[in-house]
N, C-alpha and C positions, 0 to 999 in steps of 0.2 A: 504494500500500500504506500502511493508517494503521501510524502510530507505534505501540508499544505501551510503555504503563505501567505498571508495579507499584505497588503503595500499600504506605504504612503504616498502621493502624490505631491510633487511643488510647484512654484509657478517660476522658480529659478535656481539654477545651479546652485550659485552662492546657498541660497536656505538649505539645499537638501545636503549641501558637503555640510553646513553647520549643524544641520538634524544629527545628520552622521556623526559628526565626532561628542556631541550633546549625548547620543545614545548607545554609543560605544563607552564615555566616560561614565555612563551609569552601568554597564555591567550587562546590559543588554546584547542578547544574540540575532544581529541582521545584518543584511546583506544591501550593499548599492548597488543597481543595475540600472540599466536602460528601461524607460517606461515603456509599456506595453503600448501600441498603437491606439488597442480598444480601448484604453484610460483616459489619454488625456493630450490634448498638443501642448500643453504647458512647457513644463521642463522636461529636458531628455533623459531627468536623472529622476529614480527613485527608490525607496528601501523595502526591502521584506522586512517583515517582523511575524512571531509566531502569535499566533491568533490569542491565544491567553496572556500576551502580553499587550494588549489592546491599549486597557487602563493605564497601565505604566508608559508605553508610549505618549498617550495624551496626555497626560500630567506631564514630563519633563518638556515635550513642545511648547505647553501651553504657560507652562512657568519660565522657560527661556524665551515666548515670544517668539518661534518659529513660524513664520508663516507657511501655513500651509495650504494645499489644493483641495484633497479629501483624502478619505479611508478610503478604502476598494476593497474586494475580498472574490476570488474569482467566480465563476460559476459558467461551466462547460467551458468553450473556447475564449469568453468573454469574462469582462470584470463589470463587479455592481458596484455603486457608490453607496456606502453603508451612510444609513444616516443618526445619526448619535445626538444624542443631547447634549448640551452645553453645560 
């Protein structure tokens, strides 16, 4: 059974390298890749994170001020924009 990944989405380089290093210095396990076509034309860059780390994603963003695009979480060949509360 593969692994499954959630993304974050940016609307620029710059945010998602500082997501990155924001969520690497907390100790979190993800990945920066190329954004999926079906996500977003935003930025070309975005991060896996494992799906139970959801919350903890949102919180270190939202207290660093990361701007972000959205959550996504795949589904078949495509990705959904999760929508979450604030």
């Amino acid at each position: 059974m593969a692994v499954e990944y959630w993304l974050v989405a940016f609307d620029s380089t710059h945010h998602a390298l500082r997501a990155e290093a924001e969520l690497e210095g907390a100790g979190l396990d993800i990945d920066i890749r190329p954004t999926p076509k079906t996500v977003t034309a935003g930025c070309a860059l975005s991060i896996d994170f494992f799906p139970q780390d959801l919350e903890r994603v949102q919180q270190i963003l939202e207290e660093k001020e990361v701007v972000i695009r959205g959550y996504f979480k795949p589904e078949g060949a495509a990705y959904i924009r999760l929508e979450l509360q604030v």
